[in-house]
Biopython code that builds the backbone (N, CA, C, O; Angstrom):
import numpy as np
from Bio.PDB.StructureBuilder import StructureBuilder

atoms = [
    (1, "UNK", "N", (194.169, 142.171, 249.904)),
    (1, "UNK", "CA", (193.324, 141.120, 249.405)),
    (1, "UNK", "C", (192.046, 140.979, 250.222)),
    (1, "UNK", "O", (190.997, 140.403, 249.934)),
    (2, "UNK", "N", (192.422, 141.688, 251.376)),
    (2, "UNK", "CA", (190.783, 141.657, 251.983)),
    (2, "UNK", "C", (189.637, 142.087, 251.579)),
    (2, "UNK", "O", (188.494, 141.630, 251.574)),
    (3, "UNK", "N", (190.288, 143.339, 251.136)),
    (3, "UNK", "CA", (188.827, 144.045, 249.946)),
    (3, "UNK", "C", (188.410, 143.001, 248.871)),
    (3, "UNK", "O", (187.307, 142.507, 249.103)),
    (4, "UNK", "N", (188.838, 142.689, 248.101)),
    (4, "UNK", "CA", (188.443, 142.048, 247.518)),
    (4, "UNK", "C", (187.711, 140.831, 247.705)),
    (4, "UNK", "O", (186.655, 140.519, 247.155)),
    (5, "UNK", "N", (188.533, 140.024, 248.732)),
    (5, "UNK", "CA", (187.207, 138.898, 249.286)),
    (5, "UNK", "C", (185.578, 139.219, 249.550)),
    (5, "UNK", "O", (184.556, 138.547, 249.413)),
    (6, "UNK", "N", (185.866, 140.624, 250.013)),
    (6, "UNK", "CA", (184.670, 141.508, 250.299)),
    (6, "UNK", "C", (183.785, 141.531, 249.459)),
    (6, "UNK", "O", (182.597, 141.553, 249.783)),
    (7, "UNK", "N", (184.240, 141.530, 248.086)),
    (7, "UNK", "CA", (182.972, 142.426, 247.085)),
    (7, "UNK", "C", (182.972, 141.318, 246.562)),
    (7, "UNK", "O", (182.699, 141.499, 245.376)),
    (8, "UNK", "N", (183.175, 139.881, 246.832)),
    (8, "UNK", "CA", (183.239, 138.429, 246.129)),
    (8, "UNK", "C", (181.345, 138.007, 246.423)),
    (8, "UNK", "O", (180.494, 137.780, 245.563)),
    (9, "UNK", "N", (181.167, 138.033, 248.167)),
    (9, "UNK", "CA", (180.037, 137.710, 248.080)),
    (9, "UNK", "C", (178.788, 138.560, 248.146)),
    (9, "UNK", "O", (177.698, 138.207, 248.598)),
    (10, "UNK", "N", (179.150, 139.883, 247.560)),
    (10, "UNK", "CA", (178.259, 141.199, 247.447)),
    (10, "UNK", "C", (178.304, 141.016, 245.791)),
    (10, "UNK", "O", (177.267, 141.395, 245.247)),
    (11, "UNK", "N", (179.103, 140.613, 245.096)),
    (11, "UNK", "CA", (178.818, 140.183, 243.653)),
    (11, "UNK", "C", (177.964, 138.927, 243.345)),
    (11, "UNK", "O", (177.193, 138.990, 242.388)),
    (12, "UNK", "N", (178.026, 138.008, 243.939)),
    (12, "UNK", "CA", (177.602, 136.580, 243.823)),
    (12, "UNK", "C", (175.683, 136.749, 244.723)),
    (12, "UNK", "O", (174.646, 136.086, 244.697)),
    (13, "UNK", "N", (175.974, 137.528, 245.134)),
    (13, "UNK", "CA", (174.872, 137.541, 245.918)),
    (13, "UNK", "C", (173.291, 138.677, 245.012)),
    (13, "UNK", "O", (172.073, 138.710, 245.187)),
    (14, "UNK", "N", (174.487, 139.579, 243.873)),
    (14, "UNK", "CA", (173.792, 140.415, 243.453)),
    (14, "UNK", "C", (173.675, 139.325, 241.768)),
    (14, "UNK", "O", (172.838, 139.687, 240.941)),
    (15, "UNK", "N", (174.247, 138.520, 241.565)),
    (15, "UNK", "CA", (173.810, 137.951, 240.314)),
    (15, "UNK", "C", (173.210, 136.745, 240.528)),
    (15, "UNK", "O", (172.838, 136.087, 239.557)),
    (16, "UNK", "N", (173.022, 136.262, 241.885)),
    (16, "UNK", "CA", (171.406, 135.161, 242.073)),
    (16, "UNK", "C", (170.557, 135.729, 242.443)),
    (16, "UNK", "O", (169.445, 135.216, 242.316)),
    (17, "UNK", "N", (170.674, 136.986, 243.043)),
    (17, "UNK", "CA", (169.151, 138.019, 242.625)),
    (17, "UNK", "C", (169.126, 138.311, 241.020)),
    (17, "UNK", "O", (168.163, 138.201, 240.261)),
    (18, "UNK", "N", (169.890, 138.541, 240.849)),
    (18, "UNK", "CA", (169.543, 139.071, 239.300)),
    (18, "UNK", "C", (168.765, 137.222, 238.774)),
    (18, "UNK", "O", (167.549, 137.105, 238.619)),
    (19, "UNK", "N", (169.357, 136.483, 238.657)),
    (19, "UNK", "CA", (168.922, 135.087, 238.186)),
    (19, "UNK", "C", (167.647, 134.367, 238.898)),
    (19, "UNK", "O", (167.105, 133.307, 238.585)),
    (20, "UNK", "N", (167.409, 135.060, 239.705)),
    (20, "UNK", "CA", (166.253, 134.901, 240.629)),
    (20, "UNK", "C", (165.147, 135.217, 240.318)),
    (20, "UNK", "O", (164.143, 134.538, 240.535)),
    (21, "UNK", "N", (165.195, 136.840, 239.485)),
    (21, "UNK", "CA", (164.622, 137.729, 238.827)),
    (21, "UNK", "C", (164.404, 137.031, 237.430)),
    (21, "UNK", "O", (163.357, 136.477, 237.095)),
    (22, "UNK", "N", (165.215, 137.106, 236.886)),
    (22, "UNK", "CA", (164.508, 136.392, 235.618)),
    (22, "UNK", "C", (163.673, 135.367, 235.281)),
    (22, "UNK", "O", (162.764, 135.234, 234.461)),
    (23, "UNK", "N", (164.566, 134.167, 236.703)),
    (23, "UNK", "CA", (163.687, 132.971, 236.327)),
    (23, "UNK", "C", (162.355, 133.379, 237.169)),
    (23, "UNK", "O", (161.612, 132.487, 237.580)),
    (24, "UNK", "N", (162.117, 134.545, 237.377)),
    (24, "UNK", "CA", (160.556, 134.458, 237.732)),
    (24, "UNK", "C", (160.001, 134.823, 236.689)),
    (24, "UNK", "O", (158.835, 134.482, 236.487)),
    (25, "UNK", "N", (160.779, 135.698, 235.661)),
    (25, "UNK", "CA", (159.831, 136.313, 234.660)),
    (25, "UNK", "C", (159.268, 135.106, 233.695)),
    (25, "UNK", "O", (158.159, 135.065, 233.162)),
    (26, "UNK", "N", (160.466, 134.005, 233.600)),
    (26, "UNK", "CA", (159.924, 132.878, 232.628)),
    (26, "UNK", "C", (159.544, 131.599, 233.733)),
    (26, "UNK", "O", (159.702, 130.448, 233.323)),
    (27, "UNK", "N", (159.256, 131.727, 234.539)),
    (27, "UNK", "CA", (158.578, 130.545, 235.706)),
    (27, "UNK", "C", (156.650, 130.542, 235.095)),
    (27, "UNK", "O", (155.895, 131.468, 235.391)),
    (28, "UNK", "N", (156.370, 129.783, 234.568)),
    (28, "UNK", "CA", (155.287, 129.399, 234.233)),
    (28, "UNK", "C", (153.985, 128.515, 235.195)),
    (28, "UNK", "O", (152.837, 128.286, 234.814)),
    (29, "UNK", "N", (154.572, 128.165, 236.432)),
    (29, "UNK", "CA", (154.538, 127.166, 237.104)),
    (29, "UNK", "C", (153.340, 128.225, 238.052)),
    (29, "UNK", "O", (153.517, 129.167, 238.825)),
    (30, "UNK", "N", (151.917, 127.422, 237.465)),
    (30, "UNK", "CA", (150.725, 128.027, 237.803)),
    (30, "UNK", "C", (149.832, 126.471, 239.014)),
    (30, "UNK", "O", (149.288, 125.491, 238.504)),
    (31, "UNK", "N", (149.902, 126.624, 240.038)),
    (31, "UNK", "CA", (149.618, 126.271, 241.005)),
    (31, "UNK", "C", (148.076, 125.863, 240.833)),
    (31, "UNK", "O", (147.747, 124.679, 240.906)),
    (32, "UNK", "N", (147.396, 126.605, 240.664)),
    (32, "UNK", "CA", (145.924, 125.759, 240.261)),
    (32, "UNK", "C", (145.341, 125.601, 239.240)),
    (32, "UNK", "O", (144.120, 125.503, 239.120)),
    (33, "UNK", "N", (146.023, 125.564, 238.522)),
    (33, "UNK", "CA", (146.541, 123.975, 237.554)),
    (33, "UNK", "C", (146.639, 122.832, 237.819)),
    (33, "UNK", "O", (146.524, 121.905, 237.018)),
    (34, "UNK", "N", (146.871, 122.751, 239.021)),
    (34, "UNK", "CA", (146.918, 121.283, 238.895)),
    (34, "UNK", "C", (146.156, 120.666, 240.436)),
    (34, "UNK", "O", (145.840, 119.510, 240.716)),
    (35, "UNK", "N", (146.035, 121.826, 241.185)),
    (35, "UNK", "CA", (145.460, 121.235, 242.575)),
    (35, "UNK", "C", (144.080, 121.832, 242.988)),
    (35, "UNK", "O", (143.557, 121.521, 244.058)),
    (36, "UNK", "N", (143.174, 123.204, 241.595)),
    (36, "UNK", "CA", (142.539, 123.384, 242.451)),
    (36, "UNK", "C", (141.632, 122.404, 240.965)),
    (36, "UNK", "O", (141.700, 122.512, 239.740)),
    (37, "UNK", "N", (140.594, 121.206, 242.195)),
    (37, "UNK", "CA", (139.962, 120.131, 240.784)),
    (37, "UNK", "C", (138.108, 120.328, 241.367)),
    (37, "UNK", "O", (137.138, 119.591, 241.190)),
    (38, "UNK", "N", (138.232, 121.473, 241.993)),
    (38, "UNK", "CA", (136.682, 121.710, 242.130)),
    (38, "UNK", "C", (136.072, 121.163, 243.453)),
    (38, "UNK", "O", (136.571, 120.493, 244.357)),
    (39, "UNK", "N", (134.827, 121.671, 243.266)),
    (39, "UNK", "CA", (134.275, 121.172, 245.058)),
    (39, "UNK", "C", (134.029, 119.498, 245.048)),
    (39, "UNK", "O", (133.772, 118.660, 244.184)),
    (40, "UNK", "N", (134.239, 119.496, 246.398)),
    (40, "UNK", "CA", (134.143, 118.204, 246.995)),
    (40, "UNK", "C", (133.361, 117.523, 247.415)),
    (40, "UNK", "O", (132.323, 118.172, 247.288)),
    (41, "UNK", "N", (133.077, 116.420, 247.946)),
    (41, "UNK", "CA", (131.527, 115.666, 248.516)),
    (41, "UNK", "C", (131.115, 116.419, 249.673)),
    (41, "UNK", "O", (129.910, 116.534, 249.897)),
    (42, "UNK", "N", (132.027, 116.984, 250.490)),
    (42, "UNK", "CA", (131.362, 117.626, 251.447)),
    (42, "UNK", "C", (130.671, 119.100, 250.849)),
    (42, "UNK", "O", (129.533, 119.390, 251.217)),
    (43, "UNK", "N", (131.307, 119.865, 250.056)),
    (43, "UNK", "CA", (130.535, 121.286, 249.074)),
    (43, "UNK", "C", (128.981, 120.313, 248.466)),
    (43, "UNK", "O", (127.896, 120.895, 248.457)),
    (44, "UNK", "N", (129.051, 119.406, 248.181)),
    (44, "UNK", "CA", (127.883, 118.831, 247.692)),
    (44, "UNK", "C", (126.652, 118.472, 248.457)),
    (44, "UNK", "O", (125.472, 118.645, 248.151)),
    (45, "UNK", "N", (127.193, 117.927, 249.531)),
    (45, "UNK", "CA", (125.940, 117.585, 250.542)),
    (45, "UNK", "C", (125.774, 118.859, 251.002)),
    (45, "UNK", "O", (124.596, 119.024, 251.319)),
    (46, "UNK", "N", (126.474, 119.879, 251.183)),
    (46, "UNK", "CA", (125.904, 121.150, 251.654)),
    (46, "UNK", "C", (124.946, 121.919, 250.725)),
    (46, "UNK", "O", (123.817, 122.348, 250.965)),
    (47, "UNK", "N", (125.615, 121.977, 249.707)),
    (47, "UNK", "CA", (124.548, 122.542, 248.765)),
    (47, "UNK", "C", (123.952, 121.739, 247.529)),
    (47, "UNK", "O", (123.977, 122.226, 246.399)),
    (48, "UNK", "N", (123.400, 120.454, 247.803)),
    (48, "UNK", "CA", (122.459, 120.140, 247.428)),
    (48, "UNK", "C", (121.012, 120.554, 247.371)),
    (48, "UNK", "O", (120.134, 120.870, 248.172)),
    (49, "UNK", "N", (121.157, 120.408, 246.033)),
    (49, "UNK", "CA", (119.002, 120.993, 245.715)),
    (49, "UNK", "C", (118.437, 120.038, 246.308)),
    (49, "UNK", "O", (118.808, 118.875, 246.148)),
    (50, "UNK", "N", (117.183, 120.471, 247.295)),
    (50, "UNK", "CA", (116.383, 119.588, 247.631)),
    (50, "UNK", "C", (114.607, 119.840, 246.472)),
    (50, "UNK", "O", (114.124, 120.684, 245.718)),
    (51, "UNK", "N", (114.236, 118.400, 247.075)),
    (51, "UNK", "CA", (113.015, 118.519, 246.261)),
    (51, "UNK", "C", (113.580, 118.708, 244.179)),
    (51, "UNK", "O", (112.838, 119.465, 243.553)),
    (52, "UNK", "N", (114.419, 118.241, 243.589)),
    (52, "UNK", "CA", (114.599, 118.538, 242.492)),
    (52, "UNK", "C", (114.065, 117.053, 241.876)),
    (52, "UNK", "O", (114.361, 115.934, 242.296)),
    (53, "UNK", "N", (113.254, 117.380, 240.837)),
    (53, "UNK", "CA", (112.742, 116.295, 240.340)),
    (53, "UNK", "C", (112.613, 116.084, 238.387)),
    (53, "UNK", "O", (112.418, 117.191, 237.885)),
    (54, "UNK", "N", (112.660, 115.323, 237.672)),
    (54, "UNK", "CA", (113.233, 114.770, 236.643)),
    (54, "UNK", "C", (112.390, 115.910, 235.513)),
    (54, "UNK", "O", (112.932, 116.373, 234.509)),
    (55, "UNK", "N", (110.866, 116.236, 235.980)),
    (55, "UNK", "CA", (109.438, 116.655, 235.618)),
    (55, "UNK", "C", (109.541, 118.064, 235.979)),
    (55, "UNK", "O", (109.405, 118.459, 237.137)),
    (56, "UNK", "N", (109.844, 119.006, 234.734)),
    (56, "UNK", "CA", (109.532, 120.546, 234.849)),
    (56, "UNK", "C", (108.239, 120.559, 235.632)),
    (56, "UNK", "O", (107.429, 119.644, 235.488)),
    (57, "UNK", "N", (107.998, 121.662, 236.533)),
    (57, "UNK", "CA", (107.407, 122.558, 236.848)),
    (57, "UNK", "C", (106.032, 123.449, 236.029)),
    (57, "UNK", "O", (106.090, 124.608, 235.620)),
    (58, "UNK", "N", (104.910, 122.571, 235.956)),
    (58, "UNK", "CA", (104.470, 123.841, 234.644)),
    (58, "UNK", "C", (103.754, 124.580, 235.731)),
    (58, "UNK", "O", (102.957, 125.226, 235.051)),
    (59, "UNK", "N", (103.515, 124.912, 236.987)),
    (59, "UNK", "CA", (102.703, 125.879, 237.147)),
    (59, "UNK", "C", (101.604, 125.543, 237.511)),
    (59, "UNK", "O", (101.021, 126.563, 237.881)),
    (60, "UNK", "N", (100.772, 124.392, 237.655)),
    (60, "UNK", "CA", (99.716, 124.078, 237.486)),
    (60, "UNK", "C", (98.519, 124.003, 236.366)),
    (60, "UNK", "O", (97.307, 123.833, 236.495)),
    (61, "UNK", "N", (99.655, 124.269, 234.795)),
    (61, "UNK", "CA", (99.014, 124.057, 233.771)),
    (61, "UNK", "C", (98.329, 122.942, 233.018)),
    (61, "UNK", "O", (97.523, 122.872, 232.090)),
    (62, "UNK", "N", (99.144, 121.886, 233.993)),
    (62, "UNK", "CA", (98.798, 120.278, 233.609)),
    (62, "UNK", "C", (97.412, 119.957, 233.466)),
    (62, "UNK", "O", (96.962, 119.431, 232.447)),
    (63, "UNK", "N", (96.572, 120.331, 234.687)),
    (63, "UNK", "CA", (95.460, 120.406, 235.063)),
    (63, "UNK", "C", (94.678, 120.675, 234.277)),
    (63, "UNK", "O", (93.787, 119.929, 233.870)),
    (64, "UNK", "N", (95.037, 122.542, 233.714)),
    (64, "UNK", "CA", (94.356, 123.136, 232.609)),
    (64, "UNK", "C", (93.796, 122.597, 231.475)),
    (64, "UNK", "O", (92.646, 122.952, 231.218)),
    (65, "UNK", "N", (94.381, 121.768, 230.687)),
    (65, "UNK", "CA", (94.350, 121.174, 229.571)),
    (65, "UNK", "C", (93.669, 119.557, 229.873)),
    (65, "UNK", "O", (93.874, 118.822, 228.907)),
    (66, "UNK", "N", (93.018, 118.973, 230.855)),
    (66, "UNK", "CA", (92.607, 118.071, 230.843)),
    (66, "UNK", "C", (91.041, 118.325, 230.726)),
    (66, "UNK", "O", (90.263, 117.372, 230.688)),
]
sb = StructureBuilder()
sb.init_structure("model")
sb.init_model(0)
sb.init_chain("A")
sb.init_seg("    ")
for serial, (resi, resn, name, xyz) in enumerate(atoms, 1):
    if name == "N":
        sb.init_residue(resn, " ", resi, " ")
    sb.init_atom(name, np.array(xyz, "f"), 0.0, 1.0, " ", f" {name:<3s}", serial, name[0])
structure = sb.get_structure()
């Protein structure tokens, strides 16, 4: 009966790998999804536009036309 106790937890051990295995194939459970929610106040003060103002840029065409 000793053998047999033997191949008890070499069986049990080979069918929660096997169940281990599967439930990874159907594990859906996608991680940034749900934690990655974009940059933060500190990403912002770093890369903030400076000098950005409400009034396109023409170039100095404004002028032109007066």
């Amino acid at each position: 009966m000793a053998s047999k106790s033997r191949k008890t937890p070499g069986f049990s051990r080979d069918v929660a790998e096997l169940v281990g295995a599967l439930r990874s194939l159907v594990d859906h459970y996608r991680p940034e999804l749900h934690y990655m929610r974009g940059p933060g106040p500190k990403w912002r003060a770093k890369h903030a536009r400076t000098g950005v103002t409400a009034e396109p840029d023409l170039g100095g065409m404004v002028n032109a036309s007066a």
